[in-house]
C-alpha positions in Angstrom: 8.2 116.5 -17.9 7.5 113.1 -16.4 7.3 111.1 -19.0 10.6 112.5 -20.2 12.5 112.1 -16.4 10.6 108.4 -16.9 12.0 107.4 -20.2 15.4 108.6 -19.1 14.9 106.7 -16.1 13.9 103.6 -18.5 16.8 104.0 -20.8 19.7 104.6 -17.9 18.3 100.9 -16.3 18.4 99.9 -20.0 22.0 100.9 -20.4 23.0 100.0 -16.7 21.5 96.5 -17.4 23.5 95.5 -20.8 26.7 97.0 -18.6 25.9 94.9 -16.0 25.6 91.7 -18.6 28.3 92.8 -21.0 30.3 93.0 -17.9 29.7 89.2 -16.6 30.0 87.8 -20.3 33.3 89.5 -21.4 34.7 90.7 -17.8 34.1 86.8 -16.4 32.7 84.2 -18.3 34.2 84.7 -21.3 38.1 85.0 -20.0 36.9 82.1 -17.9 35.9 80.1 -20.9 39.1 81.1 -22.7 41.8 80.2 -19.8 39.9 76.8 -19.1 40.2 75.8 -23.1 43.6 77.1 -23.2 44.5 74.9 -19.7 42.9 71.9 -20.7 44.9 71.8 -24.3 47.9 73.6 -24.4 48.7 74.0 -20.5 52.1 74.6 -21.2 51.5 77.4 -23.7 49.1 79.0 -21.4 51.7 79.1 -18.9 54.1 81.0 -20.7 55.9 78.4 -22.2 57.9 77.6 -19.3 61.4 75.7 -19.3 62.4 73.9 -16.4 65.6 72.0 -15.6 66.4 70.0 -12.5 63.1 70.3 -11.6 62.3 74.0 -11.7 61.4 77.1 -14.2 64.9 78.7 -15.5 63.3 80.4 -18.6 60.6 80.5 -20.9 61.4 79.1 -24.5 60.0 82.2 -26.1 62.2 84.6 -24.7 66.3 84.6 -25.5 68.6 84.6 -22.2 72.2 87.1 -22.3 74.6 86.2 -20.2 76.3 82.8 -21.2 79.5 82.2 -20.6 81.6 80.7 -23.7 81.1 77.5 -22.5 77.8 77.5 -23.7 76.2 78.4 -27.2 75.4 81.9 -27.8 72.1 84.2 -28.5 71.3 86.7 -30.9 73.0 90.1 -29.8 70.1 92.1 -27.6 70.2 95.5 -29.1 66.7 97.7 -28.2 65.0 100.3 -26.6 66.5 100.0 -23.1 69.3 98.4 -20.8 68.7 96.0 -17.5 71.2 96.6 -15.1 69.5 94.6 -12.4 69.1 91.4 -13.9 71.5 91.2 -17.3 70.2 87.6 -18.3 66.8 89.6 -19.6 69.2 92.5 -21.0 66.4 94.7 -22.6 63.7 97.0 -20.1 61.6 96.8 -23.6 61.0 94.5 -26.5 61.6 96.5 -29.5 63.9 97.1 -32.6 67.0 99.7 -32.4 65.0 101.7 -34.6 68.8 102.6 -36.1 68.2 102.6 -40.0 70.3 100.7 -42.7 73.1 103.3 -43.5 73.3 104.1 -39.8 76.8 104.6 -38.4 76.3 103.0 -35.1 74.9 99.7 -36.5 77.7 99.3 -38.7 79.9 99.5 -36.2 78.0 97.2 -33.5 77.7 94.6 -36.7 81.5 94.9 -37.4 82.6 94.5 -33.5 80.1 91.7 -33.1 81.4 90.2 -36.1 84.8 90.2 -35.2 83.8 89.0 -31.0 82.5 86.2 -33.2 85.5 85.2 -35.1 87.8 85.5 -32.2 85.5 83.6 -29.7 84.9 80.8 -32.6 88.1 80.4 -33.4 90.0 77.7 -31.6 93.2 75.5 -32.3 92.8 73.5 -35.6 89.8 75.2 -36.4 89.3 79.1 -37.5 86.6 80.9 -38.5 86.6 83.4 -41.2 84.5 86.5 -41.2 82.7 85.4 -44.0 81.2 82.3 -42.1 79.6 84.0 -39.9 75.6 84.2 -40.7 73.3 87.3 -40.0 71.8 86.2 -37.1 74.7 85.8 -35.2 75.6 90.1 -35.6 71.7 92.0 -35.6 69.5 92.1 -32.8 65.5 90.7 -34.2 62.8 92.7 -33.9 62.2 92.4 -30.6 65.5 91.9 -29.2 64.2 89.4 -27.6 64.5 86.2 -30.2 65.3 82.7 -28.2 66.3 81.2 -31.2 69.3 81.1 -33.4 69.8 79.8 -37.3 71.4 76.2 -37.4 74.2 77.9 -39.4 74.5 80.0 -35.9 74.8 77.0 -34.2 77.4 75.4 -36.3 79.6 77.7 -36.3 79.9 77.1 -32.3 80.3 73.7 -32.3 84.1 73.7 -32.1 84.5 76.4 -29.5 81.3 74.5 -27.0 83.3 71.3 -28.0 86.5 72.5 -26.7 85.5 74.4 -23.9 83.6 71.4 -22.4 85.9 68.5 -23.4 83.5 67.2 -25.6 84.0 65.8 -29.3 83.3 67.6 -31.5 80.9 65.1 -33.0 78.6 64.9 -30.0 77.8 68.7 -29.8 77.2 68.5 -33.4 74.9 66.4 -32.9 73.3 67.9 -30.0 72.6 70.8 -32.4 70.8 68.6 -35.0 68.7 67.2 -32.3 67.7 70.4 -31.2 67.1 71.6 -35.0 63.4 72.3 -35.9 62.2 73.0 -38.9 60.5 75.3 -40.8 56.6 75.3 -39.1 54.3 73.2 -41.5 57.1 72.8 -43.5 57.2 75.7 -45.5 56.5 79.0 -42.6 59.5 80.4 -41.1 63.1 79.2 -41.5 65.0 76.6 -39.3 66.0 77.4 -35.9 67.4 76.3 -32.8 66.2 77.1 -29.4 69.3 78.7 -27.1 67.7 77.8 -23.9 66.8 74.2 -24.4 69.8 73.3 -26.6 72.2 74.7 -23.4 70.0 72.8 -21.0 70.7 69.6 -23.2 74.8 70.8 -23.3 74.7 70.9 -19.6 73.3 67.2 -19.5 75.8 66.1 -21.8 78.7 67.3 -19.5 77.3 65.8 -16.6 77.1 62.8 -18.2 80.8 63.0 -19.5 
């Protein structure tokens, strides 16, 4: 009987013991280790890839905004899981798909009313876009409703209506868009894309400057 109550004893320090280090090296030291590696080379990345403008945080370039006016270029549609009536430039509660399959009825018809906001929002004197210009990106929700970038087609296609709006040529907005074009990552992962947030940052600039 004692020598069993002792090698319990023996093997509950045992166990106690590797908690105890497990605890320090995974618990500590090693989130430690990770968040000092991850500070020292990719701060910004560690921080949530923050955006700032006029000298403070107005986004992070991973996550889209809602709420532009049409001055500025527009994001993917946010279609998901949940609505944000408190703060509508996040508009999801959850990242995550519609979950509303291919033949559904109520995709169609937030594809074709999207479609047409698009046409009619795009379409400004001397220059109208047709329904067939207008790429998939700009009338589906991604994944995770959440995606801060847009096709360069996208962006294109908004060129004439940010132009006009802002008093710009057309030109410079155009090129603000190629400026803000970034390519496919290691040239061959991904497809083009431009980042909403940082490419109405730069818009803002211009018209400052105007």
């Amino acid at each position: 009987m004692n020598n069993s109550l002792l090698r319990t004893t023996r093997l509950l320090g045992a166990a106690l013991r590797a908690l105890l280090v497990l605890t320090v090296l995974t618990g500590i030291l090693y989130p430690l280790a990770v968040t000092g590696v991850a500070q020292a080379l990719f701060p910004g990345k560690a921080n949530g890839s923050e955006t700032e403008a006029d000298g403070k945080v107005v986004g992070s370039s991973l996550i889209g905004q809602q709420g532009y006016s049409l001055r500025y270029f527009q994001p993917r549609p946010a279609h998901g899981l949940g609505q944000n009536s408190l703060n509508t430039r996040y508009r999801l509660i959850l990242s995550g798909a519609t979950n509303l399959a291919a033949d559904s009825k109520e995709l169609t018809r937030q594809v074709e009313a999207a479609k047409a906001a698009v046409v009619k929002d795009n379409s400004v004197p001397g220059h109208r876009v047709r329904p067939s210009d207008v790429p998939a990106d700009a009338v589906t929700s991604s994944g995770s409703g959440l995606d801060p970038d847009i096709s360069p087609a996208y962006a294109r296609l908004q060129v004439h209506r940010v132009a006009a709006r802002n008093g710009l040529p057309v030109a410079a907005v155009d090129k603000l868009v190629e400026d803000h074009t970034t390519g496919r990552t290691l040239g061959f992962l991904g497809e083009p894309r431009v980042n909403v947030l940082e490419l109405n940052i730069a818009l803002r600039d211009l018209v400052a400057k105007r």
